[in-house]
N, C-alpha and C positions, 0 to 999 in steps of 0.2 A: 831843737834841732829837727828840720824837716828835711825829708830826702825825698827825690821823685826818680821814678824810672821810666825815660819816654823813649819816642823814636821819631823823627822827620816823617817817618812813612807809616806811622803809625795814623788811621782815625779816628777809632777813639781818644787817642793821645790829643789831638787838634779841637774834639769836642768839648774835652774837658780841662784842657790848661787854659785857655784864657781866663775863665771861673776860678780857676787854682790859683794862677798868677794875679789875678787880682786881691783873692784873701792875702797871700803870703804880703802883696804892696802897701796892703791898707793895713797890716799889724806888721811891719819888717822891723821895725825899732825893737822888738821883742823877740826877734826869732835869728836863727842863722838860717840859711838854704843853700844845699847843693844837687844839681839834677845831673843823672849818669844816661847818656845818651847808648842805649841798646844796640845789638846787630839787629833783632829781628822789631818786626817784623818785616821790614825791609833796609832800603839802602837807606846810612844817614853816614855823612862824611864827617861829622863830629866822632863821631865809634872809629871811625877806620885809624883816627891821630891817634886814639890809644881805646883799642878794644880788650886787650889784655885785663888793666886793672878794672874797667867795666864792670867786666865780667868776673872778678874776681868780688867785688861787690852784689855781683847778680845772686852768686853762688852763695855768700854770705849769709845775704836774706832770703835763702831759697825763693827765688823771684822768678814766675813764670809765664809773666805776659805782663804787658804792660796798657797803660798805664798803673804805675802802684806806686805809691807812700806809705812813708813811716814817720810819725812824731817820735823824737828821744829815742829810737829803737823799734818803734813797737809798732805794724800796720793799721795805719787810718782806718778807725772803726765805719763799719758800714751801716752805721746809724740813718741814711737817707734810700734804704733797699736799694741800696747797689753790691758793689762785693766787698770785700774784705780787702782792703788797700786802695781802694776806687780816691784818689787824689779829689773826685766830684763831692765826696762826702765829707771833706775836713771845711769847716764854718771857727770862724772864731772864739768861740764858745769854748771848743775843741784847745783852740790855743792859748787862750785865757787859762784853762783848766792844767795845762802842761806848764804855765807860767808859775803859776801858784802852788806849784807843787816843789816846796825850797829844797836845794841841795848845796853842801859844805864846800865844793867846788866853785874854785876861780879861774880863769883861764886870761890872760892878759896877751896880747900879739900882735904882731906889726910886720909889713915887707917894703923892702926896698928893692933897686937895681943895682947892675954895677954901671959902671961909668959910659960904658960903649950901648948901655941898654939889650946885652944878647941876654943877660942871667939874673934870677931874681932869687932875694935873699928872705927866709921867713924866717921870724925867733918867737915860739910860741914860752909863756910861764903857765907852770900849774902848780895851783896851792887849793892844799886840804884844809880844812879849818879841822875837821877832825881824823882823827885813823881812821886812813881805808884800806882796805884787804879786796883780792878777788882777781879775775884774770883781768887787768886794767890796760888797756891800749889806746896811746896819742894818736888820734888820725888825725894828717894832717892835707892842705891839696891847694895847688893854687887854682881859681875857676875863674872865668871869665864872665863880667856880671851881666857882660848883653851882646850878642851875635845876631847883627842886621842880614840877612840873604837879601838883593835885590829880586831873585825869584828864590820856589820855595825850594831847596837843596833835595829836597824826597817828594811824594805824592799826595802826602797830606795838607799839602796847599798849608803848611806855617813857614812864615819867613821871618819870626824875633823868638831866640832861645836865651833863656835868662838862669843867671850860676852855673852857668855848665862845669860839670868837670874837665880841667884839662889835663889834671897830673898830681898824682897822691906823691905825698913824701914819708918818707923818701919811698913808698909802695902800698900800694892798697891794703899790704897786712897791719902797717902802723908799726908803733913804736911802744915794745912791751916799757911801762912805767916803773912796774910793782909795787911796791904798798908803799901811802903815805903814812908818817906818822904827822898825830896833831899840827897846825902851823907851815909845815915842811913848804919849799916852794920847789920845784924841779921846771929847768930851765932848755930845749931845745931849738937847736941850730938847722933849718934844711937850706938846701941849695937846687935850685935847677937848671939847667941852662936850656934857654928855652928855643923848643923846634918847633913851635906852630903856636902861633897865634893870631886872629882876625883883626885885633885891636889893642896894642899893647898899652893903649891909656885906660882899656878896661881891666884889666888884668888885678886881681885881687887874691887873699887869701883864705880859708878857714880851714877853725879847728875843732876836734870835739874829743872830750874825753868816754871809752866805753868798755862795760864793760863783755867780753865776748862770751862768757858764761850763758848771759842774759839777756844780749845784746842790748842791754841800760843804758842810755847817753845819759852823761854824768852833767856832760854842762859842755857846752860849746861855744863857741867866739869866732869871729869874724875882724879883717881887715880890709877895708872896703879902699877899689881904685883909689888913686889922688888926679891922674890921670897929670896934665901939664908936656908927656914926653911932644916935643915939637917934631913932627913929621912933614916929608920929604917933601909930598905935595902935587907928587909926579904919578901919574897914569897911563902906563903903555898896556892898550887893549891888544887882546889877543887876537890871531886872523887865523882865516882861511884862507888862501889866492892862489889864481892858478898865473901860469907866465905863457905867453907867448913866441915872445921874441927871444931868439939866443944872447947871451952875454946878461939876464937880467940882472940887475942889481937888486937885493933886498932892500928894503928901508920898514922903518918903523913910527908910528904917528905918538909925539911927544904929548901930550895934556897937561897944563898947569889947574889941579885940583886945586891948590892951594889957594889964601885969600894975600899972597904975596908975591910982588914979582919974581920969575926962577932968571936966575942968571947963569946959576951952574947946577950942574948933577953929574955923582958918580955911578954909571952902569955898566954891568959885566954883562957879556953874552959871549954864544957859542954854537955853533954848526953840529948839529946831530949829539954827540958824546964826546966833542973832543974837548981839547983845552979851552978855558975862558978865557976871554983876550977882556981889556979894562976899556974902557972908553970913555975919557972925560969930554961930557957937552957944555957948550960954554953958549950964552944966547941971551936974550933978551924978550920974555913970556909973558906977559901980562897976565894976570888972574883969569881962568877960562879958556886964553888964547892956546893954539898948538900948532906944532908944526912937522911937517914928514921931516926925517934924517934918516940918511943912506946909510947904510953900512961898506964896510971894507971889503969886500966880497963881493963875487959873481958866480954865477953859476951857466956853466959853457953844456954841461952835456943833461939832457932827455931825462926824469927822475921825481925825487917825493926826496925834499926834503925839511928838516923841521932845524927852527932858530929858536932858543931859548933867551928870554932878556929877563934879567932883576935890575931893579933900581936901588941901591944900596943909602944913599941920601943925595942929598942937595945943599943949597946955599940957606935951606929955607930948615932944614932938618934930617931924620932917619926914615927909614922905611918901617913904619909903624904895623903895617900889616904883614905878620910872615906868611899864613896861609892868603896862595893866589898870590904872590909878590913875584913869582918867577909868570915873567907872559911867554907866548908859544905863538911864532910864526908857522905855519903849516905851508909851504909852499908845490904846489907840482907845477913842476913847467914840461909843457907841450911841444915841445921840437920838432915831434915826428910828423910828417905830413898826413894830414887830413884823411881821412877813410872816406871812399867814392861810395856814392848810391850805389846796390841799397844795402844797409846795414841792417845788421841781425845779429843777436845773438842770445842762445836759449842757456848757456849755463850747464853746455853739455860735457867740457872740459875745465880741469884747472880749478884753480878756487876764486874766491869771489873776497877781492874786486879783481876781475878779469886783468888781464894782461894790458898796459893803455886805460884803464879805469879807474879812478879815483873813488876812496870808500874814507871819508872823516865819520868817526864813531864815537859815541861815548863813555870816558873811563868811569869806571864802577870799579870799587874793587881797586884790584891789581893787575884789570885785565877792562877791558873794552866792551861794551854792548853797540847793535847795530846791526851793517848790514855783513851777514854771515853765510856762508852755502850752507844750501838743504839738500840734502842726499837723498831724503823721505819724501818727498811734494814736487810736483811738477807738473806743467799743464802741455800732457799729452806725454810727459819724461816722468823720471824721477828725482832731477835736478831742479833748482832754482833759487832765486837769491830770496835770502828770508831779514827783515827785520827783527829783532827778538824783542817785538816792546814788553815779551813775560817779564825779563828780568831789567828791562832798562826801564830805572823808575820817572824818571823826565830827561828833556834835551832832547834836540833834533840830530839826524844821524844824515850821511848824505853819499848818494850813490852816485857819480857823475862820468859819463861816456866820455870815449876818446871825442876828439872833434871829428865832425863829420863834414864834408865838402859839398854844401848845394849850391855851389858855382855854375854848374848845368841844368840844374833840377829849375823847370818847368811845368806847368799843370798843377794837379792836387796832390800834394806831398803831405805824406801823414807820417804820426809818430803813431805803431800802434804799441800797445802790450798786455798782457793777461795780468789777472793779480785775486786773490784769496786772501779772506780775512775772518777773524772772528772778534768781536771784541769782548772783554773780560765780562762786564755787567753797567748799571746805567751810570756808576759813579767810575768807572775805570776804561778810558776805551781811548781811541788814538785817529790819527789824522794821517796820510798822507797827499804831499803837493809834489806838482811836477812842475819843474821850470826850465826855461830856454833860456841860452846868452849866445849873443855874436860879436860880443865883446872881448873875450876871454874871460869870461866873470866876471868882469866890472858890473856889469847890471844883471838882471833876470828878470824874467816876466814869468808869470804862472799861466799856465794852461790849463791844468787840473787839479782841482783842492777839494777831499770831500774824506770825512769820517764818521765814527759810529756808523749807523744804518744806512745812511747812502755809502759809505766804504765795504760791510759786511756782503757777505757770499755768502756765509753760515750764522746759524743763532748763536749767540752769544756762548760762551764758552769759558765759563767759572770754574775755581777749583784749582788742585795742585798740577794739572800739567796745562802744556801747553800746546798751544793748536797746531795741529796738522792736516791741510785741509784737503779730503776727499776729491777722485777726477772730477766728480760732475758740480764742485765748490769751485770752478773757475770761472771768472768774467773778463770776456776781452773789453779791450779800449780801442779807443782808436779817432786822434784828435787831429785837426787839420792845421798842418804848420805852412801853407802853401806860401805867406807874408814873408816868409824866412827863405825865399828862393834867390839864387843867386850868392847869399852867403858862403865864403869860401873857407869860417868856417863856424860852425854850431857844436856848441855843446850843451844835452840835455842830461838835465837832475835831478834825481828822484828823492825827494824828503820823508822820512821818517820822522813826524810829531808823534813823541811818546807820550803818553795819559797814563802808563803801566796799566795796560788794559793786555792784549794777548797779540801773540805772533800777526804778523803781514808776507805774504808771498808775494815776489813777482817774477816773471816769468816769457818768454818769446817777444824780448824787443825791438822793435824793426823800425828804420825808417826808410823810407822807398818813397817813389814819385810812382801814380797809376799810369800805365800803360797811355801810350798816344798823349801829343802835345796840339792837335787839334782838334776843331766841334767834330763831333760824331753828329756825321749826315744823317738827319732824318726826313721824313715826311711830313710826321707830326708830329708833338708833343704837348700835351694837356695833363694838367689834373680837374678832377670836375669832383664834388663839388670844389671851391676854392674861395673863399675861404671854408671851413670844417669843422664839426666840431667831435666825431668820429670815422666816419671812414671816407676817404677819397677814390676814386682810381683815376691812376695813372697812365695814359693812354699814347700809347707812340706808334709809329709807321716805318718799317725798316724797307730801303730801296735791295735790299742783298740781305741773305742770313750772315748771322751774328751772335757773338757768345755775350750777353751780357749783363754785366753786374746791376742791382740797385743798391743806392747808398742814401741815409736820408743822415743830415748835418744838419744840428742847432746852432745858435749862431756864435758859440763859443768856439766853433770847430768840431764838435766834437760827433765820431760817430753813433747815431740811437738807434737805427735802424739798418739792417742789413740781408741783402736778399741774391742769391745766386739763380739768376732766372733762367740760366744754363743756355746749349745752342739755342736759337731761334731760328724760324723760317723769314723769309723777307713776307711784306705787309703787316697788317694790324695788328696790336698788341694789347691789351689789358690786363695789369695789375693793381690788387686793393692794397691799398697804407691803412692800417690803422691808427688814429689818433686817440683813443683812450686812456694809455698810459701818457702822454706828453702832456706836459703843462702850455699852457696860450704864450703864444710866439712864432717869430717867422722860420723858416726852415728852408733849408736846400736840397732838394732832391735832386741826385744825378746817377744818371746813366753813364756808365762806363763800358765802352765797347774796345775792340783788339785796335778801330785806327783812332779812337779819339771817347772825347767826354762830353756830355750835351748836361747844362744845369737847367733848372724850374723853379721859383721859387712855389713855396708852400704856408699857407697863414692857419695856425690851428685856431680856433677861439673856443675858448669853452663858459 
């Protein structure tokens, strides 16, 4: 009997099960296995279906970090200088040697389903060959022999868990026996009906006799899948979308997973918490093929709301997967009219997501990670919207503005905003992207994508808390959306990519068009040398005094350079650029003055 104790977000756990998982495959004929998925060290949503008996098993084997093993009872000797439970240290030998070690113990057993597939039946036998005495305890559990994630469910970057625990019978304490006499066979009945599972043709049993005196495993047994349950075949992906137009109707996109045409399927869904309404589809799907279907409903007034759909079966079978069977439309529709240039807002009232702003987050837990107000951090406040990628161990989280209206906006129209970062260390750290739509979300383009060290403002920041970052840790931005003029209406999105690396601040979001929508009259304008490959200057002629700005833009948009060269007198002017810090590329240098903008191009080579 081998038991492992891991976590999703564990990495040692990642280091050392493939090696484990492969002894236990290459001698399985011989062994039983079941692995108890931990709370710590972080998020693993295996624990969260049943963290109770877990941990009840945790307590058992005074178990204090994972990963750890036990053959029969007893922790994996640390025969290869590791620790004492190190799952890295069990080698065949180990298991050969637990083989050969005969006991009087039989354990015979077997599971079934019932008829509709929600409940699964175990009947384990246990026979002594000879009198046993002692505190004797049936554990029993159904586990599921392999959990695919298409990404990894925690941070530790594994996506295949194999014998998981799903549910001891009838509870992690077991089933006191008492003593056999010689011969004797004692015969147990469990029932489950079952609340979660990934894949109910995986779905298996095992049993182990112990005793808890000595915690001895007497002899254990196993019923492994049969698998055969025919499933549904149907895949409704979950959304996010935003709505535009009043009266929107929801709809949902059908997928035939299956390798059979769908003709029919029964699915339930329901608006926010209310009642489920049934809805039979009746169609004609080829393998692969899919198709949108509306739903009964409309949504007339300005709002956030969420549609839940399960797919119960089809013509093809049931719905084999419980966990993840219910999808989740997230919808916010847009009614209200557009916000005029120039938009701002620093996160000085109210919580976050602002009034008009949309915040999709991710669930952890029983509660949400993402974008959250910070009452502690702000750039030039002590407000601002925070990412929590401390405790969000992956998923992207997503902050997105009312729409804005640059139906008038003319000239150089920026998105600017501040933002603070620290990331955890070089194996945990996080991303964020900004994106624009003038669609209503139908599409998005990025404008800005950068983490780890190009994202950081501070050094890295390890350890039990989480980052808070000092005044002088803020970096403005400031990226040119001037292509997006004329749109009546835009909406921009801030991405939170989690690495479960540490906190993201951002802070004074603005978009605005610069001052004056014609050339700013000059006399001259030069940069010398041009091309560069550290410093230029910039040379201009003013016919009248002038207040004004230097801005130098790569040709992402984005602003690198920036100079408040304050009033001026009229005639000549000279200021130095340094190119040191830029990489080899073309750049735009502009002058922005009170009636207008004059641009330059600028080539760095280095």
């Amino acid at each position: 009997m081998v038991e492992e104790f891991t976590n999703a977000s564990c990495g040692p756990c990642a280091s050392q099960n493939p090696g484990f998982n492969a002894t236990l495959q290459a001698n399985y004929d011989n062994l039983t296995a079941i692995k108890y998925q931990t709370v710590w060290p972080g998020y693993d949503p295996m624990n969260e279906q049943n963290p109770t008996e877990v941990n009840t098993r945790v307590v058992y084997y005074g178990v204090s970090g994972v990963p750890h093993g036990t053959v029969n009872g007893v922790a994996i000797s640390n025969d290869c200088n590791a620790y004492e439970g190190s799952p890295a240290c069990l080698s065949a030998a180990d298991l050969n040697a637990a083989l050969t070690n005969l006991t009087p113990v039989v354990i015979t057993m077997s599971h079934s389903f019932s008829g509709s597939f929600d409940s699964i039946f175990v009947t384990v036998s246990v026979t002594s060959d000879v009198e046993l005495t002692g505190n004797l305890r049936l554990r029993a559990a159904v586990t599921e022999e392999q959990i695919d994630f298409e990404t990894a469910p925690g941070s530790n970057g594994e996506t295949e868990f194999f014998q998981v625990m799903r549910k001891m019978l009838p509870n992690a304490d077991g089933t006191a026996t008492g003593a056999f006499t010689a011969g004797e066979t004692k015969t147990y009945n469990f029932a489950w009906k079952i609340g979660y599972a990934y894949d109910l043709n995986r779905l298996g049993a095992v049993a182990f006799l112990q005793n808890d005196d000595t915690k001895e495993v007497w002899q254990s047994e196993r019923s492994l899948p049969t698998g055969g349950i025919p499933f549904a075949g149907v895949k409704i992906p979950s959304i996010n979308t935003f709505a535009c137009a009043a009266g929107y109707v929801p709809s949902f996109t059908m997928n035939n997973i299956g390798t059979q045409a769908l003709t029919s399927a029964d699915i339930r869904w329901r608006v926010g918490t209310g009642a489920w309404k049934d809805y039979a589809w009746t169609g004609n799907l080829a393998a692969g093929a899919s198709e949108q279907v509306a739903l009964d409903t409309a949504f007339a007034n300005a709002g956030t709301y969420k549609i839940e759909l399960e797919v119960l079966g089809s013509n093809n079978g049931i719905q084999t997967n419980l966990v993840g069977a219910i999808s989740t439309l997230n919808i916010k529709t847009l009614y209200d009219v557009a916000t005029a240039l120039p938009f701002a807002h620093g996160f000085q009232t109210g919580s976050v997501p602002p009034t008009g702003w949309t915040a999709q987050n991710v669930a952890v837990g029983t509660g949400t990670q993402g974008w959250k107000l910070a009452t502690n951090a702000g750039a030039g406040s002590s407000r601002s919207a925070r990412c929590t990628f401390f405790d969000l161990p992956s998923g992207n989280a997503y902050l997105a503005t009312p729409k804005v209206d640059l139906s008038q906006a003319t000239g150089v129209t920026s998105l600017t905003f501040d933002h603070a970062y620290a990331y955890y260390n070089d194996n945990f750290f996080d991303s964020l992207r900004v994106e624009v739509s003038n669609d209503c979300g139908a599409t998005w383009k990025t404008i800005f994508h950068d983490g780890k060290d190009g994202l950081a403002t501070a050094p890295p920041e390890a350890g039990t808390a989480a980052y808070v970052p000092t005044a002088d840790e803020w970096l403005n931005n400031s990226i040119d959306i001037s292509e997006y003029n004329g749109s009546p209406e835009l909406l921009v999105r801030f991405v939170g990519e989690s690495g479960f690396g540490n906190n993201l601040y951002v802070d004074n979001i603005n978009v605005s068009t610069l001052v004056g929508v014609k050339e700013l009259e000059l006399s001259s304008f030069t940069l010398r040398p041009n091309p560069t490959r550290d410093v230029t200057q910039v040379r201009f002629g003013l016919d009248k005094p002038e207040s004004i700005q230097l801005m130098v833009f790569n040709a992402q948009g984005m602003m690198v350079q920036s100079k408040n060269l304050g009033d001026l007198t009229s005639g000549e002017h000279t200021v130095s650029l340094e190119a040191n810090s830029l990489p080899s590329g073309s750049y735009r240098v502009m002058l922005q003055g009170k009636d207008g903008v004059a641009n330059a191009q600028w080539v760095v080579i280095k």
